[in-house]
N, C-alpha and C positions, 0 to 999 in steps of 0.2 A: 489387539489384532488390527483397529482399524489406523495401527500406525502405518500398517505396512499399504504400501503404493498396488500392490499385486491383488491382494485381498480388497484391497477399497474399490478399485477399476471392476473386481468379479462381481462385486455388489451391486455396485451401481448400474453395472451391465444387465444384470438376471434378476437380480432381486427388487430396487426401487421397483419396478415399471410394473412387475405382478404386486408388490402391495399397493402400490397405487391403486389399480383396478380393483384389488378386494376391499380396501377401507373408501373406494368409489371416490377418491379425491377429486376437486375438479384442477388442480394444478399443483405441478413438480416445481420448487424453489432453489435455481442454485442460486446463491450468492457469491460464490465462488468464478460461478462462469464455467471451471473446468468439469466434465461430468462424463459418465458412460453413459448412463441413461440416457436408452433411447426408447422412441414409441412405437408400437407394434403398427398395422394397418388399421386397426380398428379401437385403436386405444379411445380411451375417455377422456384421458386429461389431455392438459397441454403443458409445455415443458417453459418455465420462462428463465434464462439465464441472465446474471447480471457482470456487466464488465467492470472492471475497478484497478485494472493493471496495464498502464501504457505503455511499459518499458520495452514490450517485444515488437510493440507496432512502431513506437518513433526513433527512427534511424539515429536522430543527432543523439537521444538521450543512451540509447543502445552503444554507442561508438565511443562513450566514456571508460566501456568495459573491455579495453584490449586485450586479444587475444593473448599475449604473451602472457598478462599479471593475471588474467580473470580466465581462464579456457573455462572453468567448468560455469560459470555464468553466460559466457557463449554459446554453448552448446547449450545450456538451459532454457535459456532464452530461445532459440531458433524451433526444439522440441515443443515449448509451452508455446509461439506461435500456431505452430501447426495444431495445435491440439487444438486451440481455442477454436480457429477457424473450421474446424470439423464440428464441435459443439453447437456455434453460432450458425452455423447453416441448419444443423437438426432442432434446432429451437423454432418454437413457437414464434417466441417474440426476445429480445434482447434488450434491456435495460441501461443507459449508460449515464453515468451520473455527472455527465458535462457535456455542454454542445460538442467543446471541444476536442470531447475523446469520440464523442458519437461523427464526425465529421474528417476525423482522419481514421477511422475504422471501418466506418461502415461502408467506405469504398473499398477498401482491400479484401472484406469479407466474403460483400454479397448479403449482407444481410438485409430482410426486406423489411422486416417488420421490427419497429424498437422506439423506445422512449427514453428520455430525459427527467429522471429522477434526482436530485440531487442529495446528497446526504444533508441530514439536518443534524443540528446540536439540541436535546432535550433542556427544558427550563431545567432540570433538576442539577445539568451539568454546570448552570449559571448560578445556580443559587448559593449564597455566601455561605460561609461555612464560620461553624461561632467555635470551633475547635480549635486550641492554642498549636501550631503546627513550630511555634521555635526553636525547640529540637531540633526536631528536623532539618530547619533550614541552616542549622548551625553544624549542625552534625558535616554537612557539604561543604559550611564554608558560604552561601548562599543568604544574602542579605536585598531587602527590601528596597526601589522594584526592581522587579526583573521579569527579561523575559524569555517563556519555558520552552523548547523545541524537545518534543520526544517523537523519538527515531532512533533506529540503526542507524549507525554512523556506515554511509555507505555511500558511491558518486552518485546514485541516482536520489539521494536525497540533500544535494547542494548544501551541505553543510557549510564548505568552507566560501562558498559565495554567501553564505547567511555570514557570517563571522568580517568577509569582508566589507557585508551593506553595513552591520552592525559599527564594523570601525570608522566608518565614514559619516557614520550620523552622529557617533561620539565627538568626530572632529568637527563637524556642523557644530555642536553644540559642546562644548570643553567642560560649562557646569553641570551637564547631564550624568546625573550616579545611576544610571539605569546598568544590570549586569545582566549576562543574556549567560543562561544554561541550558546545556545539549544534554540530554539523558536519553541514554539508549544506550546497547552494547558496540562496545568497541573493535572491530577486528576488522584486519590483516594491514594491508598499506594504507590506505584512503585512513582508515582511524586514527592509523600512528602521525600522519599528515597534520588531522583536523586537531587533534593532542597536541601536536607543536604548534599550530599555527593559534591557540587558543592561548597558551602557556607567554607567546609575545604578546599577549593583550594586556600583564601587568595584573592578570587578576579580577580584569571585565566577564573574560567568560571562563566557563566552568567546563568541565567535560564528568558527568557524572558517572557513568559507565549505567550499566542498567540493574 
């Protein structure tokens, strides 16, 4: 149930905000940013939401997604603006995990209150791994070094300017065997795009699909 968008908004609307108050929390956590939850006049806690998504605030990265090939990412985008900025005003405080998302937002918002967290990488995600993984990398096609981008294959994650620094540094460098692999899911234009444009690389990069 809590797939559905209608049932999640009734929740978080009526429901968050009185268990708050009965389990006496002292603060509501979205991570998301997006939320119904709001606070009564006399609530207890306080609400802190965190932003993580820049694609509806900045114009240049938004205008990748034309109207004609993407309408329902336009329209997504324009709706998830507006929501955010109704959230970000009923919040407490707003968290943004770069100056620089905090500094092209927090003027279009109004938000008054917010910090600069930045995500970290746990040691545990550094720590070598003593597990023979050549299957694996064989299985792809995927030979030693190289380097991983995992993502949706999609414009606002610059794949195909990754593929093009990528060929530039190969040309800098002609004895360089480094092979660079995109993993993530592949769809609609932009993927079929970054698939060709990977495919002229001879075998440098990879397109794993997810």
């Amino acid at each position: 149930r809590t797939r559905s968008p209608f049932y999640r908004h009734w929740y978080q609307r009526h429901d968050v905000a009185r268990l708050a108050e009965k389990l006496g929390a002292h603060v509501v956590y979205v991570p998301g940013g997006l939320t119904g939850t709001r606070q009564g006049k006399a609530a207890s806690f306080k609400l802190v939401v965190m932003f993580r998504n820049m694609l509806p605030f900045d114009p240049r990265e938004a205008s990748r997604y034309a109207l004609l090939h993407y309408p329902f990412m336009r329209v997504r985008n324009t709706l998830l603006r507006r929501g955010l900025i109704n959230c970000f005003r009923a919040a407490d405080r707003v968290l943004f995990i770069s100056r620089y998302a905090q500094n092209i937002v927090q003027p279009q918002t109004g938000v008054l209150d917010s910090r600069v967290i930045p995500h970290g990488v746990p040691d545990s995600f550094c720590a070598e791994e003593n597990g023979d993984d050549t299957a694996a990398l064989n299985a792809f096609g995927i030979r030693r070094p190289y380097l991983l981008y995992v993502s949706i294959l999609d414009p606002y994650k610059h794949q195909l300017a990754v593929i093009d620094g990528f060929a530039r540094l190969r040309r800098r460098n002609s004895s360089n065997d480094l092979q660079l692999v995109l993993a993530g899911r592949i769809r609609g234009d932009y993927g079929a795009r970054v698939q060709s444009a990977a495919e002229k690389c001879g075998g440098q990069v990879l397109c794993t699909g997810a």
